[in-house]
N, C-alpha and C positions, 0 to 999 in steps of 0.2 A: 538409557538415553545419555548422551555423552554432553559435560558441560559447555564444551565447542560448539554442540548439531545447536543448542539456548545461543550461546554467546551472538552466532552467526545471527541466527533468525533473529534475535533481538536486535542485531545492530541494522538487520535490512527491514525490519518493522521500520524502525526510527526516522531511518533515512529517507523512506518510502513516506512515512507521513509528513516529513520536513519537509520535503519535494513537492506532494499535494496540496500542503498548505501554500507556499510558494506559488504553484503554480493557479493555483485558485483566486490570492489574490492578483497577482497578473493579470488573468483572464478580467476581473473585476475592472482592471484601466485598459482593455483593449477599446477600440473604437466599436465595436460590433459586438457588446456583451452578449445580448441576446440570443447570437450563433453561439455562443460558449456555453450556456445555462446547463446544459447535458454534463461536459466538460466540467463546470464549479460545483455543481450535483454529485460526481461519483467521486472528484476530489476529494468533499467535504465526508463522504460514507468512507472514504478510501483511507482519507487522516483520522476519522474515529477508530475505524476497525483496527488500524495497525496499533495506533495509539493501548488499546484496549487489549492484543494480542500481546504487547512486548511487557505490559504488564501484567497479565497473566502466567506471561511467563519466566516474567524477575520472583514474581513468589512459587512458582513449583504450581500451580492451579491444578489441578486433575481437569479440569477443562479445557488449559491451553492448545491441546490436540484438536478439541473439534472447533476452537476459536481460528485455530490455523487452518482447517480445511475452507472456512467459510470466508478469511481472508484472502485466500488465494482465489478464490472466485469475484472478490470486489476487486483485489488488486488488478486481476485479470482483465474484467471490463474496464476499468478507470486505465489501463496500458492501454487497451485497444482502443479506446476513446481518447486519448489524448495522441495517441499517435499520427489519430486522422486530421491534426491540425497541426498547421505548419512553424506556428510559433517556438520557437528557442525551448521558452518556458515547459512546454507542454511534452516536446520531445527527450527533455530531461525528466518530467515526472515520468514519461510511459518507461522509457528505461527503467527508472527508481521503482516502478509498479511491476516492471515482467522480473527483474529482478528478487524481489518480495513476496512474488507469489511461488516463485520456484524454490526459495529458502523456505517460504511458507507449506508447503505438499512435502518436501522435507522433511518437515518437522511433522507431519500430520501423520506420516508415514511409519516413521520412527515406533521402535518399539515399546511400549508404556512403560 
C-alpha cells in the first residue's frame, strides 16, 4: 500500500468531515430544520466516520481497510442525501462525501 493511496484518503476523510460538519451546522440555521433532520443525522455519522477513518489511518491500524469500506457506505448515503437539497451548503458537502467515498473503496480495495 503506497503512502500516496494514505496521504490521499486521509486528506479526502478530512475534507469530507469538515464539509459535514459545515454543512450540518448550516442546516441547524436554515428556516425549515425539521426537513433537514435526515440531512444533520448522516452529516453528524458522516463527520465521525471519516474523522475515525483518517485516524486510523495516520497510525497504520490493520483495521483502516474495513473502516474504509464502511465509510464509503456513510459517505455515500450522506452524498445522496445532501444532494437532494438545494442549499449551497449541502451541495458542497455531497461533492466532499462522493468524493470520500471513492478515495474511500480505494483504499479498501488496496492490497494489505
Amino acid at each position: 500500500m503506497t503512502q500516496e493511496l494514505f496521504d490521499r484518503c486521509i486528506a479526502a476523510c478530512n475534507a469530507c468531515a469538515t464539509a459535514c460538519g459545515r454543512c450540518a451546522a448550516a442546516c441547524l440555521r436554515e428556516p425549515d430544520v425539521k426537513s433537514l433532520a435526515a440531512c444533520i443525522a448522516l452529516d453528524t455519522d458522516c463527520e465521525a466516520m471519516c474523522r475515525l477513518c483518517a485516524s486510523l489511518m495516520a497510525r497504520g491500524s490493520v483495521h483502516a481497510r474495513a473502516a474504509c469500506r464502511l465509510c464509503a457506505e456513510v459517505c455515500s448515503a450522506c452524498g445522496d442525501e445532501c444532494a437532494s437539497h438545494d442549499h449551497d451548503h449541502c451541495q458542497a458537502c455531497a461533492t466532499a462525501c462522493r468524493s470520500c467515498a471513492q478515495e474511500c473503496r480505494n483504499m479498501a480495495a488496496s492490497a494489505p
